[in-house]
N, C-alpha and C positions, 0 to 999 in steps of 0.2 A: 486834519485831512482837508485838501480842497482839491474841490475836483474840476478839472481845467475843461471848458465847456465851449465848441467853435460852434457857432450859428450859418450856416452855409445860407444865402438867401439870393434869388435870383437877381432880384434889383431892377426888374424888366415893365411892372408893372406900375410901378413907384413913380418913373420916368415918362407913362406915359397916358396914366388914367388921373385928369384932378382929385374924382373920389377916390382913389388908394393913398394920394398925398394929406388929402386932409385928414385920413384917419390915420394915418402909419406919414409925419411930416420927414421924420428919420430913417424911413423906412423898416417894415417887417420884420426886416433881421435886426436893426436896433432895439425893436420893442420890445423884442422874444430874448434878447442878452439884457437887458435891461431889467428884466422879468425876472430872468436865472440871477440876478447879481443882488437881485435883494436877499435871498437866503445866501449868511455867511461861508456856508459850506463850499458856495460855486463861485466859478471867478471864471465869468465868460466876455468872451471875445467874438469880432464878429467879421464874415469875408466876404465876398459876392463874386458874382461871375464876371465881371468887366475887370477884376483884379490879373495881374500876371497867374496864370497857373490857376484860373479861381481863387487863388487866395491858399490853393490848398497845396503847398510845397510839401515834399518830404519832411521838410524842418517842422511847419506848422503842422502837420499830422503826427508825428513822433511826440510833438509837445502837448495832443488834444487826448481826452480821456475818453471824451462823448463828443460825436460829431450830431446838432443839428441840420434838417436838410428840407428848405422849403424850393419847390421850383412848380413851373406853370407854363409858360409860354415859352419857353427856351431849351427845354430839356435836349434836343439835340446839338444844341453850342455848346455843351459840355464834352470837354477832351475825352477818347476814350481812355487815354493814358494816365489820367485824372481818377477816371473812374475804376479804372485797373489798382490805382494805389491807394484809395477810400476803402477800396474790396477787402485787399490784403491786411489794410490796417485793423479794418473789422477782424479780417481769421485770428490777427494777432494778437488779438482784445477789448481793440477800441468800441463802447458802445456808440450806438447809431438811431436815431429816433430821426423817423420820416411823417412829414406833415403835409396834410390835405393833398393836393395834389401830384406831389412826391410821389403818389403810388406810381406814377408813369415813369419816374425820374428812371436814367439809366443804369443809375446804384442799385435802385429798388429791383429792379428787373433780372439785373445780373448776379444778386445774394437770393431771391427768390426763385430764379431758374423758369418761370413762367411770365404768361402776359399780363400779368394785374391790371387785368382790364376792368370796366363796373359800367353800369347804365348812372347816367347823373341828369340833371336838370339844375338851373339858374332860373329861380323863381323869387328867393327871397323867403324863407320860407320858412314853419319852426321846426327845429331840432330838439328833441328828449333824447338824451344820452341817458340810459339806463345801465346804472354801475352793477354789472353782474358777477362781479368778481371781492367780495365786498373784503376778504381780506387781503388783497393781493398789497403789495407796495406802495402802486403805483396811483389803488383809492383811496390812499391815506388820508383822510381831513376831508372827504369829501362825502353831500349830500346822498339818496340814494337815487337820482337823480339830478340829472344839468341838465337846466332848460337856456337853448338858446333860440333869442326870436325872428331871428333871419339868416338862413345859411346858404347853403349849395347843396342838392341833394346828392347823396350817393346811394346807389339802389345795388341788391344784391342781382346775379351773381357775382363777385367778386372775383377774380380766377387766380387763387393766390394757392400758396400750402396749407395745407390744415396747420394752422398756429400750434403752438407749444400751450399756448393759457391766450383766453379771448377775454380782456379786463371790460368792456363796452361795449352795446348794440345800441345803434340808434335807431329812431322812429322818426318818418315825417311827416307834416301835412298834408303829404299826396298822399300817403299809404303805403309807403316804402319802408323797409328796415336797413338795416347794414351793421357789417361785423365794425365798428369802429377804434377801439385798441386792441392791437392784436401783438402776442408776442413770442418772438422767434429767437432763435441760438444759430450762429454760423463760425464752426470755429470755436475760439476762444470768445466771442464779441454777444452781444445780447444787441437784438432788433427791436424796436418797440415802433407800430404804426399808430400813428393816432389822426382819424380824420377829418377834424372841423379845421377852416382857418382859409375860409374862401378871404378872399382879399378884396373884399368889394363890402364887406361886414367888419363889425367890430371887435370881431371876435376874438383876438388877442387882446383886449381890454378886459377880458372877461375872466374876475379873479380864480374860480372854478378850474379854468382855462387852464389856468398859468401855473396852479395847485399841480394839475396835472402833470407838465411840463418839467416842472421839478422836483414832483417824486419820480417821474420817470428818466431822468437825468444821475438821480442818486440809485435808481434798479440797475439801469444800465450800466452804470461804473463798477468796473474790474478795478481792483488793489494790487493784483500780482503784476510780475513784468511782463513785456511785450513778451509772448509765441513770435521771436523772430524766425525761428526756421519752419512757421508750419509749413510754407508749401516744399521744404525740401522733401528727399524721398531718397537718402540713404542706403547704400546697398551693405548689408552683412555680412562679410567672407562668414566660409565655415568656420575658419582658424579663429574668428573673432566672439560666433557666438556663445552666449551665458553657461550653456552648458555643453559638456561634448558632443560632439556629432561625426559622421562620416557621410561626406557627397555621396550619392546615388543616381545615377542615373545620366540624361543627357542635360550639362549648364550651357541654357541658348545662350545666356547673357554674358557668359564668362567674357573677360577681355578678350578684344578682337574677332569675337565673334562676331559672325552676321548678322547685323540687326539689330548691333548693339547702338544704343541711344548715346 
């Protein structure tokens, strides 16, 4: 089994903070498929937003299993037409793991149906990830705690869906908490949020980090084939359904009828 893994990375910050270069020389989204490609299982590849399409054609989305997605300053340069077929690929299967600031992204917003908005601060500051979900997948091999010593804060309230399974709450040196792996079902596709990875920190160097990453790359991944028709919506003559029946009453929709779609 390998599971084909796209790194979506905005590219935006790489190009124009020296400290994002000296930490991430390849950038962010190099680090983060660099990361996934040490474990045999994943064979990740990596696009960004200056690419045609982002990177993310029909083709390269039919080929990815699990789409990474980090963004931050550009969330609105993304095609809506882009983000319409990221959507779909999710209903169809594809797992989707959004990072740190991601919450904004317009992927995030439109499989969530709400503002994922959050109170935050850029202090520098320490993070305790407290693994509250200790058998879940996705804390496989990991402490009962990650401490990391400089982040971005994220403060609740959160304005998301009540998650499916909350794998992490962080705490921080201000006295803030936050739900920070949180995980969702749309479709056929598995969500999985995870919050640290401000871009001004080290924090994709940080093996804990990366653990994470790639057990939740292996939760995310569906084995069945794509759901290509979930958004269809099929109509059933009577003559056709499973068991006998007889129409009753008034069919609005019948062919040529009024108001027929």
């Amino acid at each position: 089994m390998t599971i084909r893994a796209t790194v979506f990375g905005e590219n935006v910050h790489e190009q124009t903070s020296q400290v994002v270069r000296d930490l991430y020389p390849n950038g962010m989204h190099s680090t983060i498929a660099d990361a996934l490609n040490v474990d045999p299982s994943i064979e990740a590849s990596w696009v960004t937003l200056q690419m045609p399409e982002h990177g993310l054609s029909a083709e390269k989305l039919a080929a990815t299993d699990v789409l990474l997605w980090w963004g931050h300053a550009a969330h609105g340069e993304v095609k809506d037409e882009v983000v319409e077929r990221v959507a779909k690929r999710v209903w169809e299967g594809m797992g989707l793991l959004v990072l740190h600031s991601g919450h904004f992204s317009k992927i995030f917003k439109r499989l969530m149906g709400t503002p994922c908005a959050l109170k935050w601060r850029e202090a520098g500051e320490r993070e305790r990830l407290w693994v509250i979900n200790r058998n879940h997948p996705i804390a496989a091999g990991l402490p009962e705690k990650i401490e990391l010593d400089m982040e971005e804060m994220y403060g609740e309230p959160f304005s998301v869906p009540e998650p499916d399974e909350t794998v992490f709450i962080s705490w921080f040196q201000g006295g803030e908490v936050f739900r920070s792996g949180l995980c969702y079902k749309r479709g056929a596709g598995k969500i999985f949020y995870f919050r640290p990875g401000h871009e001004a920190y080290p924090t994709y160097h940080d093996e804990n980090v990366l653990t994470v990453l790639r057990n939740a790359v292996k939760w995310a991944y569906n084995p069945g084939p794509a759901w290509t028709a979930v958004t269809d919506a099929p109509n059933v003559p009577v003559d056709k359904a499973l068991e006998p029946i007889e129409a009753r009453g008034l069919t609005i929709h019948a062919k040529g009828a009024p108001g027929l779609r």
